[in-house]
Biopython code that builds the backbone (N, CA, C, O; Angstrom):
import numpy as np
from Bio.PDB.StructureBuilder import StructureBuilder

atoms = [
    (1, "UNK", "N", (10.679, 130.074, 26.429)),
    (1, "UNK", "CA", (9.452, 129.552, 25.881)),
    (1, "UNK", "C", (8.354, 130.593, 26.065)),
    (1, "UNK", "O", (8.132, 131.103, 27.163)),
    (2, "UNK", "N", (7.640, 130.907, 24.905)),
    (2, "UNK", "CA", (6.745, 131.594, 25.055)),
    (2, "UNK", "C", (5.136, 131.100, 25.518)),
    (2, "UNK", "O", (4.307, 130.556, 24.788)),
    (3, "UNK", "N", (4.953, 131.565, 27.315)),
    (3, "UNK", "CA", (3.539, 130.799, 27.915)),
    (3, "UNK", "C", (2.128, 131.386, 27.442)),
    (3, "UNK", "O", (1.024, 131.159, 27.935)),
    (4, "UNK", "N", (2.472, 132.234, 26.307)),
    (4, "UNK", "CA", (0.809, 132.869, 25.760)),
    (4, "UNK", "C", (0.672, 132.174, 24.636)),
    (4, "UNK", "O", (1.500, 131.606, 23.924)),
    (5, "UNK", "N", (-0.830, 132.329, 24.549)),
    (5, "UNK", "CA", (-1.191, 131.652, 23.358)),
    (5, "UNK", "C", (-2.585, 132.593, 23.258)),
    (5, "UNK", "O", (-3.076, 133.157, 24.236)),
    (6, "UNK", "N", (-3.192, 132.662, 21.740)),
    (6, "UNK", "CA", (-4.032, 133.527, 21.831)),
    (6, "UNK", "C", (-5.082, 132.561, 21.106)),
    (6, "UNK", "O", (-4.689, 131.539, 20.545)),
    (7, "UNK", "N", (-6.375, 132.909, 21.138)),
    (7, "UNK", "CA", (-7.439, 131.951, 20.907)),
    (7, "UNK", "C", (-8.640, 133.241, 20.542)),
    (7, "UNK", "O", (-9.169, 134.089, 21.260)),
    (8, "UNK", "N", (-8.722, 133.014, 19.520)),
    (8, "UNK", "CA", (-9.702, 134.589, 19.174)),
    (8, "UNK", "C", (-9.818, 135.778, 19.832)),
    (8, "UNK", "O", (-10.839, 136.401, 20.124)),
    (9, "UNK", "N", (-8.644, 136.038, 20.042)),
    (9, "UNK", "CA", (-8.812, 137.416, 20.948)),
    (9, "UNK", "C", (-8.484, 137.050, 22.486)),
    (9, "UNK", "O", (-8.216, 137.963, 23.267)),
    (10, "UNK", "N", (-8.507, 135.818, 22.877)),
    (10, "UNK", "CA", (-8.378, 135.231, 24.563)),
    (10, "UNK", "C", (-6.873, 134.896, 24.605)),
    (10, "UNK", "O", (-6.163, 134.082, 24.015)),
    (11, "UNK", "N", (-6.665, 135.865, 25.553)),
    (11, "UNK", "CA", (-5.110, 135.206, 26.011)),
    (11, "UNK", "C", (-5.127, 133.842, 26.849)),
    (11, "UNK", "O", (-5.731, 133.878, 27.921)),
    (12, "UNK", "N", (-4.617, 132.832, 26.523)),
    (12, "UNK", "CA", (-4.894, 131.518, 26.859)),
    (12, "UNK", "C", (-2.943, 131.099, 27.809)),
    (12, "UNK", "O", (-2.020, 130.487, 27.271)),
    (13, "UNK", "N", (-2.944, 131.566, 28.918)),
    (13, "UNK", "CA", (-1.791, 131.308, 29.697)),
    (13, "UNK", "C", (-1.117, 129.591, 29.840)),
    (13, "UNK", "O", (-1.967, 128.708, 29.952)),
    (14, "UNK", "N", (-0.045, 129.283, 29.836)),
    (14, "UNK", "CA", (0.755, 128.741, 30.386)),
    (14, "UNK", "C", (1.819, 128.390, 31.537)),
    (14, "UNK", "O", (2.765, 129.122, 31.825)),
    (15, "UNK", "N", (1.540, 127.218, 32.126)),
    (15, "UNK", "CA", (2.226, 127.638, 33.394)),
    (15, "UNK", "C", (4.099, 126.791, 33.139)),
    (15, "UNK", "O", (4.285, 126.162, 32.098)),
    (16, "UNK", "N", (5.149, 126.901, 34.086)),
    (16, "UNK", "CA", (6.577, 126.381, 33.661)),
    (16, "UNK", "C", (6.532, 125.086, 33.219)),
    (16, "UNK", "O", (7.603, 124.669, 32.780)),
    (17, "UNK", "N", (5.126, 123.933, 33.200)),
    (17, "UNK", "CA", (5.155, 122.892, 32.957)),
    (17, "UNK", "C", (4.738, 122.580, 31.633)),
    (17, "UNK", "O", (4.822, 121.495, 31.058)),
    (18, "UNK", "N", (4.128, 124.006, 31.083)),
    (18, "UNK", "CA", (3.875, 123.768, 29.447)),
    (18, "UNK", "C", (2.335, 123.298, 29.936)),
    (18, "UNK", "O", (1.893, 122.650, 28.988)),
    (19, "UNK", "N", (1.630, 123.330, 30.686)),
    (19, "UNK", "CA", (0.213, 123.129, 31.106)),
    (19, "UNK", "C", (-0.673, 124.040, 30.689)),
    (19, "UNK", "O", (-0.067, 125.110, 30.648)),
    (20, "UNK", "N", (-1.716, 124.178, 30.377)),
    (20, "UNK", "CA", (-2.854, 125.304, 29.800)),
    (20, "UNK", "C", (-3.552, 125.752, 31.214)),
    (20, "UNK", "O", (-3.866, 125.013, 32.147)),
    (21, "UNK", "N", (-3.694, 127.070, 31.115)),
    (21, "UNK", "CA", (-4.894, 127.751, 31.978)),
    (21, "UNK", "C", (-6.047, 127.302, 31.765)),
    (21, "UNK", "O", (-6.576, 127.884, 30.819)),
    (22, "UNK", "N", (-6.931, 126.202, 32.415)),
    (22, "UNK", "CA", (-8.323, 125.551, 32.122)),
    (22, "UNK", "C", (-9.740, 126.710, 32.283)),
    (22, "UNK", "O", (-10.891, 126.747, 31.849)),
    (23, "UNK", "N", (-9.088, 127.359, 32.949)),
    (23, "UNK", "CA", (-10.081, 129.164, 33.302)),
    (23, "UNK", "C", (-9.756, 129.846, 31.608)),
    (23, "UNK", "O", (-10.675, 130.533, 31.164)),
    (24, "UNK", "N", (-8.892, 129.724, 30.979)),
    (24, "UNK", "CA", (-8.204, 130.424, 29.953)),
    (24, "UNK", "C", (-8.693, 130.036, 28.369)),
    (24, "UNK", "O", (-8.903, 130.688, 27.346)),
    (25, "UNK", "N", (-8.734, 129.073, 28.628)),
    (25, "UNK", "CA", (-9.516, 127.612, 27.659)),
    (25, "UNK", "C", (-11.131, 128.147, 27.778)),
    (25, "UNK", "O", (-11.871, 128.835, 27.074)),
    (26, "UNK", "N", (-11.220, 127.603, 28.766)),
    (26, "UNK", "CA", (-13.417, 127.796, 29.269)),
    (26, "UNK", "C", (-13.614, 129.666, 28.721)),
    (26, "UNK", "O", (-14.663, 129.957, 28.145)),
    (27, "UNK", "N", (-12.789, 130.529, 28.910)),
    (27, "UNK", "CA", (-12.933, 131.823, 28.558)),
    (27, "UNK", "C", (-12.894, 132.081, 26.749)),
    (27, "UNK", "O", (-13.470, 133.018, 26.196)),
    (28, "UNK", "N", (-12.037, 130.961, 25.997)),
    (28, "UNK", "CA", (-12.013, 130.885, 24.784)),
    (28, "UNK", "C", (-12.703, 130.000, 23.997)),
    (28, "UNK", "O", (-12.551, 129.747, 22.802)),
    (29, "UNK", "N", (-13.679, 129.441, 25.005)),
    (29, "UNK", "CA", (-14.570, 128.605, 24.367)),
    (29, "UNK", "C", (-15.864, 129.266, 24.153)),
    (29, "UNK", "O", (-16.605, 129.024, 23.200)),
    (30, "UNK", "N", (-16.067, 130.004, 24.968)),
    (30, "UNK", "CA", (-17.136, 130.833, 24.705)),
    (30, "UNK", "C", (-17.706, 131.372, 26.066)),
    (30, "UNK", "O", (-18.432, 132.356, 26.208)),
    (31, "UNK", "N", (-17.247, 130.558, 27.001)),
    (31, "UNK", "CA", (-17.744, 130.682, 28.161)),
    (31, "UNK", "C", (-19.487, 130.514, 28.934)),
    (31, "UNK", "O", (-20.273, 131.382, 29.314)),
    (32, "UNK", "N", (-19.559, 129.341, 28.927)),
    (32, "UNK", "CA", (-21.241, 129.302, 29.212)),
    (32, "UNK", "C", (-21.368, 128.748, 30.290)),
    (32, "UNK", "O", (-20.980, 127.596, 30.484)),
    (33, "UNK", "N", (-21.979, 129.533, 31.242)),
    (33, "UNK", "CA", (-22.067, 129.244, 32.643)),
    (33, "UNK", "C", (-21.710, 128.004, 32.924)),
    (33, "UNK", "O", (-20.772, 127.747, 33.679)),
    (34, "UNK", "N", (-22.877, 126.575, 31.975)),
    (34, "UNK", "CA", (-22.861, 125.522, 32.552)),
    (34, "UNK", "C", (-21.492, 124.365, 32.319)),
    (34, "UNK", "O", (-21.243, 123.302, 32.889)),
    (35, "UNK", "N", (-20.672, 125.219, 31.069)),
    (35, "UNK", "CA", (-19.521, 124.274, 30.750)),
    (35, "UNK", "C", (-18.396, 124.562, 31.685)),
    (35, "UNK", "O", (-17.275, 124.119, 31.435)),
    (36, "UNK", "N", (-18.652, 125.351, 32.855)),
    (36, "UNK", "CA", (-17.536, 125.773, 33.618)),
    (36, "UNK", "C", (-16.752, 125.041, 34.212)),
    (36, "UNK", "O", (-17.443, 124.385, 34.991)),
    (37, "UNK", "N", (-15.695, 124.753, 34.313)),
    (37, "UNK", "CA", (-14.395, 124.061, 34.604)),
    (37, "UNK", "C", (-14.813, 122.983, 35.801)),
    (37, "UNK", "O", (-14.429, 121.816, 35.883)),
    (38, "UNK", "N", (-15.898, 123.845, 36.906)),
    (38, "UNK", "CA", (-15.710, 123.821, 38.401)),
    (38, "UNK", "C", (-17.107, 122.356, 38.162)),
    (38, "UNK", "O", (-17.327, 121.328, 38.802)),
    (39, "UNK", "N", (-17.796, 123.005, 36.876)),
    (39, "UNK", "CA", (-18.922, 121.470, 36.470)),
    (39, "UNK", "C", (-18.345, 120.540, 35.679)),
    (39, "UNK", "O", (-19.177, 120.053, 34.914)),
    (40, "UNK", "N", (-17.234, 120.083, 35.548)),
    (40, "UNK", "CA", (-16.902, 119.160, 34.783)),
    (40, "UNK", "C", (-16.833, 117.611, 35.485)),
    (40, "UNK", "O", (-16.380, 116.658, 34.852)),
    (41, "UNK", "N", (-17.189, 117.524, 36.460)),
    (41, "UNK", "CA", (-17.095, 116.149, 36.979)),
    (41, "UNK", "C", (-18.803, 116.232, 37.304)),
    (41, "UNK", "O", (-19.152, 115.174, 37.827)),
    (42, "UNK", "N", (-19.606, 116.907, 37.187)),
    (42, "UNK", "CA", (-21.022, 116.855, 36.878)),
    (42, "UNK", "C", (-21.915, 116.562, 35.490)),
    (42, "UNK", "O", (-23.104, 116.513, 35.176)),
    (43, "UNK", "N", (-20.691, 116.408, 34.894)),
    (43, "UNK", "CA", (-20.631, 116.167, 33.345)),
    (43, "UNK", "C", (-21.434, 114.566, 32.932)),
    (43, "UNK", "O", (-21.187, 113.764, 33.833)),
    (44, "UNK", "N", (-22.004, 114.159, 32.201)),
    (44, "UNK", "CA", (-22.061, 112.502, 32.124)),
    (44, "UNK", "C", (-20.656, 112.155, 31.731)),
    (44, "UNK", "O", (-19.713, 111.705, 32.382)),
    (45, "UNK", "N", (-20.854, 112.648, 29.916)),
    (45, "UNK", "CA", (-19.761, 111.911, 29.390)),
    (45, "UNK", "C", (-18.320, 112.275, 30.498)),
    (45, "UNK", "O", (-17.465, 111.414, 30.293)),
    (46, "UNK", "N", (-18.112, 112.739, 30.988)),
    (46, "UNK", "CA", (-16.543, 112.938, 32.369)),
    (46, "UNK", "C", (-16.897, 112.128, 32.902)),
    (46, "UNK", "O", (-16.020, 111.279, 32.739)),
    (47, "UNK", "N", (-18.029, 111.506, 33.809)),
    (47, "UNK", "CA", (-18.395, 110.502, 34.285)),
    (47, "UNK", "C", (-18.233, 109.120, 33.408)),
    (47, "UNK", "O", (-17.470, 108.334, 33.969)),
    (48, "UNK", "N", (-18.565, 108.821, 32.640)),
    (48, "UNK", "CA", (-18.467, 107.709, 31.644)),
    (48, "UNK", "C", (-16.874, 107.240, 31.655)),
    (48, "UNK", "O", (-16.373, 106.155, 31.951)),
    (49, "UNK", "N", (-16.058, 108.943, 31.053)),
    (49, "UNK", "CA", (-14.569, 108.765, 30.690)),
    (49, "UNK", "C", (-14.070, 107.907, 32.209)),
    (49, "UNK", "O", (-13.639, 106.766, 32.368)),
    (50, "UNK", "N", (-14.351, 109.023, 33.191)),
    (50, "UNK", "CA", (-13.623, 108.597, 34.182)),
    (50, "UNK", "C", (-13.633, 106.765, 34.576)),
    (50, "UNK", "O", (-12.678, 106.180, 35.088)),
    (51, "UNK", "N", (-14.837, 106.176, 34.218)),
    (51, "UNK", "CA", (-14.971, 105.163, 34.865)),
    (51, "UNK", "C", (-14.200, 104.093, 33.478)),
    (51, "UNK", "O", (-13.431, 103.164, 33.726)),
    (52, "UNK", "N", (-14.529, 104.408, 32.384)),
    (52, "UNK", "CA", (-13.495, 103.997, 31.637)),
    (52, "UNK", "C", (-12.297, 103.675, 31.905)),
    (52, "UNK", "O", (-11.788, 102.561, 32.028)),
    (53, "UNK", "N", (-11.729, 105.023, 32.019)),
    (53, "UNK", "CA", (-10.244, 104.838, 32.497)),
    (53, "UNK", "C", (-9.779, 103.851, 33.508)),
    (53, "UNK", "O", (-8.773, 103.150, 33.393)),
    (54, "UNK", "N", (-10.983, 103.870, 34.962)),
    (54, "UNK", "CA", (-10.522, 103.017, 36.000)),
    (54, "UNK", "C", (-10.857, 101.309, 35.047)),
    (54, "UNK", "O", (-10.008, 100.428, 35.177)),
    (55, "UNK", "N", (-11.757, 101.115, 34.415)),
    (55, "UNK", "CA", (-12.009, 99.761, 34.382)),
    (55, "UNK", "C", (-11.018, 99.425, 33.166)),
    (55, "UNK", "O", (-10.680, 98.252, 33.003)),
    (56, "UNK", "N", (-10.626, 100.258, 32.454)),
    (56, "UNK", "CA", (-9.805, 99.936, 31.167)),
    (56, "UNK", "C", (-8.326, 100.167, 30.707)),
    (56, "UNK", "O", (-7.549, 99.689, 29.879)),
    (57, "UNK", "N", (-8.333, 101.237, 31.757)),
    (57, "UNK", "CA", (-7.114, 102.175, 31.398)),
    (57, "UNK", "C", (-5.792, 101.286, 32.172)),
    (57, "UNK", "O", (-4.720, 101.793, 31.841)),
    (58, "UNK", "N", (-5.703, 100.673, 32.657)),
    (58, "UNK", "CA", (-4.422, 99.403, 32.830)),
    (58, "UNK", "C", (-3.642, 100.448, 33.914)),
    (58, "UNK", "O", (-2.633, 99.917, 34.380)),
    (59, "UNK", "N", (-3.864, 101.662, 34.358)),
    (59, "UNK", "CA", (-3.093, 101.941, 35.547)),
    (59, "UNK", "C", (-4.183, 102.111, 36.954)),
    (59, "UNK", "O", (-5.168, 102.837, 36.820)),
    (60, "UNK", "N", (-3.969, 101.496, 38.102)),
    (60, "UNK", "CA", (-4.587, 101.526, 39.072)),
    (60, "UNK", "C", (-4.833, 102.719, 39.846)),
    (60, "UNK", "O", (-4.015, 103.293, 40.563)),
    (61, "UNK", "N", (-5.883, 102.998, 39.663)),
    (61, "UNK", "CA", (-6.121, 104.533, 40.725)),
    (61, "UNK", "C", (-4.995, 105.004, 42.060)),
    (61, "UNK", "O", (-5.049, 106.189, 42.389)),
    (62, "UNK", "N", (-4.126, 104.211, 42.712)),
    (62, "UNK", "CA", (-3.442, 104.404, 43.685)),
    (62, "UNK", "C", (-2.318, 105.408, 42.817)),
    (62, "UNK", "O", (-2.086, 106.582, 43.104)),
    (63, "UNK", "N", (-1.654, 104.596, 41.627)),
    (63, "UNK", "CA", (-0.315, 105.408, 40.901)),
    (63, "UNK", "C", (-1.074, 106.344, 39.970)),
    (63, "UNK", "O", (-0.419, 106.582, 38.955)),
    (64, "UNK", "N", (-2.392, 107.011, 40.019)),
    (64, "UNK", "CA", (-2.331, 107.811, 39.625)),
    (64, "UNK", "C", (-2.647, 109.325, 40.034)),
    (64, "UNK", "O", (-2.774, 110.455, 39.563)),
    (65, "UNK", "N", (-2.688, 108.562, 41.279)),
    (65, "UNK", "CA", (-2.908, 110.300, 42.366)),
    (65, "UNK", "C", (-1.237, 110.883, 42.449)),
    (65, "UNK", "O", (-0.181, 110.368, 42.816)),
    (66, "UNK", "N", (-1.620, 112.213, 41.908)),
    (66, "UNK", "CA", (-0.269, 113.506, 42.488)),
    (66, "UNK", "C", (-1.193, 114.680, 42.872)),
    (66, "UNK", "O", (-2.368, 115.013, 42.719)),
    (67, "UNK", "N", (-0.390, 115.004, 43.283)),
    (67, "UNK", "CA", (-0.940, 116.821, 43.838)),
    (67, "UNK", "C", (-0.927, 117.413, 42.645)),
    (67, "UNK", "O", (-0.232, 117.272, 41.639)),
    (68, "UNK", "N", (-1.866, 118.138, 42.951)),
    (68, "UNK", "CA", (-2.567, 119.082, 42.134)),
    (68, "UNK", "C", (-2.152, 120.987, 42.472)),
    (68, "UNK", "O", (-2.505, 121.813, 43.314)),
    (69, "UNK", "N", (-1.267, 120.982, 41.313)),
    (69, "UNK", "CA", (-0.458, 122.263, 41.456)),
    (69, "UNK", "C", (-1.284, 123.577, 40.257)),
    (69, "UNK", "O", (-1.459, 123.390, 39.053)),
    (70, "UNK", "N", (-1.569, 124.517, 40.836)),
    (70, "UNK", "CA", (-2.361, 125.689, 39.949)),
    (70, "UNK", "C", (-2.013, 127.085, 40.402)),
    (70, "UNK", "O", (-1.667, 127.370, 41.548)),
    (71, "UNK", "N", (-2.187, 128.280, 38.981)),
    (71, "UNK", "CA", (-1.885, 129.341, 39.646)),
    (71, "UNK", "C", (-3.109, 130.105, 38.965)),
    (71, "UNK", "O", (-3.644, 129.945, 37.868)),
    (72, "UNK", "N", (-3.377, 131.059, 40.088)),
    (72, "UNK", "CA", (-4.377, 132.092, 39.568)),
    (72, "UNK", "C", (-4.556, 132.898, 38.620)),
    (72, "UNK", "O", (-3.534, 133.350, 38.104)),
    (73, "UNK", "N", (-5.369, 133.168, 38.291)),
    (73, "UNK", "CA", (-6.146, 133.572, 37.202)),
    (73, "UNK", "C", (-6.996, 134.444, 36.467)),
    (73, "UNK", "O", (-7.393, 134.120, 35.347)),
]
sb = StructureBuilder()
sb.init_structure("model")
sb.init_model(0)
sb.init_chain("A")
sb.init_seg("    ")
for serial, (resi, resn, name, xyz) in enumerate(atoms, 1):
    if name == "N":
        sb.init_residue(resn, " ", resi, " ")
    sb.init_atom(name, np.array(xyz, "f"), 0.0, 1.0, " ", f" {name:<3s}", serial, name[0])
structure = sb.get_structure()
């Protein structure tokens, strides 16, 4: 399987799970300080989604925690 993908010129990585580089993405978006990956739960609408999900989304916050697996970048 091929893990590159290119996005105007941005090499946009893949990891063995078929997952996107979110550093890789934010670099092919244009990159603007404040949309940075690390501010996305400072976000409203992420805030809004998130609480959505808990009040709507029919799976209980307990089954939806896993570890959080990433590689550098």
């Amino acid at each position: 399987m091929n893990n590159l993908m290119v996005i105007d010129g941005i090499e946009v990585r893949r990891d063995v799970h078929g997952r996107y580089c979110l550093n890789d993405l934010h670099r092919a978006a244009g990159g603007e300080q404040k949309y940075r990956p690390k501010y996305w739960l400072d976000n409203k609408q992420t805030r809004e989604l998130i609480e959505q999900l808990f009040t709507e989304g029919g799976i209980p916050p307990s089954e939806q925690n896993q570890s959080v697996s990433f590689f550098q970048g």
